[in-house]
N, C-alpha and C positions, 0 to 999 in steps of 0.2 A: 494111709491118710495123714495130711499135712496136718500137725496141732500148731495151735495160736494160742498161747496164755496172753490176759490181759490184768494188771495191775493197775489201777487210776485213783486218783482221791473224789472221784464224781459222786460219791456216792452210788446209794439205789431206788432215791428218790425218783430222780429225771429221769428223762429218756435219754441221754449221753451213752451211758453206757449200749444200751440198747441198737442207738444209730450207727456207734463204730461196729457193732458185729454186724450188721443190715451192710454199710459199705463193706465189708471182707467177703462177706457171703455174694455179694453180687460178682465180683473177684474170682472168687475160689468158692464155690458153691458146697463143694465134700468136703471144706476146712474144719475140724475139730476145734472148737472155741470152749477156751478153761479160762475160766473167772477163779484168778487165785485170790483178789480182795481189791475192794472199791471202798472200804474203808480208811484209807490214809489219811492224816489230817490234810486237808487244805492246804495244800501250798508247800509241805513239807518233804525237802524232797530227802532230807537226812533219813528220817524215816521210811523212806520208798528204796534208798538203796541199800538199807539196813535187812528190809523186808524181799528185796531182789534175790540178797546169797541165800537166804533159807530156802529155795525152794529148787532155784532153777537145774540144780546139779540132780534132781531128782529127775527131771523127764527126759524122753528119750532125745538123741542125738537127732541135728535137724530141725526141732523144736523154733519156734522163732515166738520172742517175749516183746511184747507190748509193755512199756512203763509212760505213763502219760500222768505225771504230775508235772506241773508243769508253768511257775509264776509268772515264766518270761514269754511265754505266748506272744505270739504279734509282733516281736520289738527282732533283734539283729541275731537273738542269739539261733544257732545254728538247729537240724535235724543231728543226729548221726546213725547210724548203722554199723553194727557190729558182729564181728563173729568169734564169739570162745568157746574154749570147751566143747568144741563138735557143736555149739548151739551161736544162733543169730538173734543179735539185738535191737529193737526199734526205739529211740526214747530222743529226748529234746539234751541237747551241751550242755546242762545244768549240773554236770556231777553225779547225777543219778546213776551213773555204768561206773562211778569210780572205784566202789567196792571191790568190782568184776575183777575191774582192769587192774585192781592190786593184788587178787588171787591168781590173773594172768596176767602177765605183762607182754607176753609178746599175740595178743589179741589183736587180729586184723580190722582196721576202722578205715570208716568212709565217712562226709559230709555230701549229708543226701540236699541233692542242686539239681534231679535231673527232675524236672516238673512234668514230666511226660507220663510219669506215675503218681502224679497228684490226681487227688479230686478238685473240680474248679467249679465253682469261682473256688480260690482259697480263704478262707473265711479269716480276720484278724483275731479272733478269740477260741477256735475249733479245729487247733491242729491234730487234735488225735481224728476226727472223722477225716479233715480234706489229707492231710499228709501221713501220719502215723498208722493209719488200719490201712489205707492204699495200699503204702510200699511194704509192710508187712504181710498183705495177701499174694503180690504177686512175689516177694521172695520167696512165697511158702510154694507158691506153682514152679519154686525153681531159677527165677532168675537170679543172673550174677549179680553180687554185690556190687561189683565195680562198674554197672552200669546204671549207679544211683547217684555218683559223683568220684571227686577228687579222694584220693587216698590218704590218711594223716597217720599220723605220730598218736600214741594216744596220749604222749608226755602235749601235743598239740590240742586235747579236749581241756574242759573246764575243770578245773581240779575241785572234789568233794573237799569242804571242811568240817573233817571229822576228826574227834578229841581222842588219841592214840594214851592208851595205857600207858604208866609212865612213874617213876620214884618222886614221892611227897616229899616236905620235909619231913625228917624223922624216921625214912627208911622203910615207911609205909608204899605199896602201890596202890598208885590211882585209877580207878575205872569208872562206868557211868552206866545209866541206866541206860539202854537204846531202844527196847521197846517193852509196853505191860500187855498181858493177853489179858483174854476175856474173862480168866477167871483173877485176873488181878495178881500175875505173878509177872515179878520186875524181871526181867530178860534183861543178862549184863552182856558185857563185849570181853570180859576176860572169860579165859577155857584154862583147863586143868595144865595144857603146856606152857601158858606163859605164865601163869603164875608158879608153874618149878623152874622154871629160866630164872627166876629171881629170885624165890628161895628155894633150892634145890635142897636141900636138908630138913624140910619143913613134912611132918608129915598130914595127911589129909585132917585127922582129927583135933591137928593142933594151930588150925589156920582157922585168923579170926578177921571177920569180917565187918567192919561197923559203918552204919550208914544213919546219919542224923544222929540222934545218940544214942541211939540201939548198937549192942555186940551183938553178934553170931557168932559162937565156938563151933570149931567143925564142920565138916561137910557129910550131910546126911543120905545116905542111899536112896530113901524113898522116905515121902510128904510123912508116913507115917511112923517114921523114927521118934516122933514128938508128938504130944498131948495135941487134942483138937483145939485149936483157937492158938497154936504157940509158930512161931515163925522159925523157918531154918535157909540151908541154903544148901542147895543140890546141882548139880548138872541135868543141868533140860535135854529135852530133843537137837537141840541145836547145837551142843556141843559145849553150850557155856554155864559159867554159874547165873543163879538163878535164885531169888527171894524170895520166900514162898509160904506161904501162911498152911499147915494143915486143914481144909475143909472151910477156909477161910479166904482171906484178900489182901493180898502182902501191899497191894497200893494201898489198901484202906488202911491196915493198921500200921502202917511204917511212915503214914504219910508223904509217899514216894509218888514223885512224878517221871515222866521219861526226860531224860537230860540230866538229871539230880545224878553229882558223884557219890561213889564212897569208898572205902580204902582197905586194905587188905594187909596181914602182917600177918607173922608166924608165933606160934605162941598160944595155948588154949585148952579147955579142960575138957573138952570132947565134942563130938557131934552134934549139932541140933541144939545145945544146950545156952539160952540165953544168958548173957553174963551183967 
């Protein structure tokens, strides 16, 4: 059975979401439809490609991902189609596959042009129903990529701008918030290997983390290395550091939004322990 994730910022209000699995299903009628989240903000495609690498190396090979956030709707900018990782990508040239494309670089792309696999009329506001659920039902039934368009470079898509880790003044690293989950824990873009690429002498307990004017000493194994209500910082599911209140809400009480930096140095009196 062919599976289809779909990622969009539409919400679950409308029926959006709803009519692109209606056009798949008319397609590919035994297609497996997985709603990994229709919560993205609006218009935000940083956080759609941010939210893209977490998932998609978990499903099986073949897999083809829907991402439809999407500002430039209507106007020049391009479809593309993509295939990494033994997996196929459907999304709009806005940088949202650049993620991908940076954990693959030699990903095969296309600029999807063949309208023979659109739904029509094509609507100037509703690419995910007339173009994006189309060409992703029938690649699921199997057809070649190469027969959705011209072949590109992916150095030839839209490039993501997104703010790369990187030395403060003062010999501090710089990283950022890129996304907060439900329970209010700040998901960073550093992980435990780049941060020993730059201080590779540092050890785990004695790396401090300060964001706004809050320290963090140490990196804590589990929420409950610390008092309820007290903040630390651990490695998440995803592989990165991560802000996080005990039984609490590390947005709420850090005052932390997604985009907000903050900085990292070696030095500190142990785990969990606010300074």
């Amino acid at each position: 059975m062919a599976i289809i994730t779909l990622l969009t910022d539409f919400g679950t209000t409308d029926s959006y979401v709803g009519i692109m699995k209606g056009v798949i299903l008319q397609i590919h009628p035994q297609a497996d439809i997985v709603d990994i989240s229709h919560g993205i903000d609006p218009q935000d495609v940083v956080q759609a490609a941010h939210e893209l690498t977490t998932y998609y190396r978990y499903f099986p090979q073949d897999t083809v991902h829907i991402v439809v956030v999407d500002p430039g709707v209507g106007s020049e900018r391009a479809a593309l189609a993509m295939r990494s990782h033994s997996q196929t990508f459907v999304a709009p040239d806005n940088g949202v596959l650049g993620l991908v494309v940076k954990d693959h670089p030699d990903s095969e792309m296309v600029r999807v042009t063949n309208e023979r696999f659109f739904r029509h009329p094509v609507s100037r506001t509703f690419h995910g129903r007339d173009i994006f659920a189309p060409v992703a039902a029938h690649l699921s039934l199997g057809l070649p990529m190469a027969q959705l368009g011209q072949p590109i470079s992916p150095d030839e898509a839209t490039i993501l701008a997104v703010p790369e880790p990187r030395l403060a003044p003062g010999g501090s690293l710089l990283g950022s918030i890129v996304a907060i989950d439900r329970f209010g824990n700040l998901i960073t873009d550093l992980d435990p290997d780049t941060v020993h690429r730059f201080f590779p002498d540092a050890e785990p307990e004695n790396i401090l983390f300060t964001i706004g004017e809050r320290v963090i000493a140490g990196v804590a194994e589990t929420y409950g290395a610390v008092a309820h209500g007290q903040p630390l910082v651990l490695v998440g599911s995803r592989g990165c550091f991560e802000f996080s209140v005990n039984r609490g809400s590390a947005a709420r009480l850090l005052g932390a939004a997604r985009g907000d930096r903050f900085t990292v140095r070696a030095g500190g009196p142990g785990p969990g322990i606010p300074v």
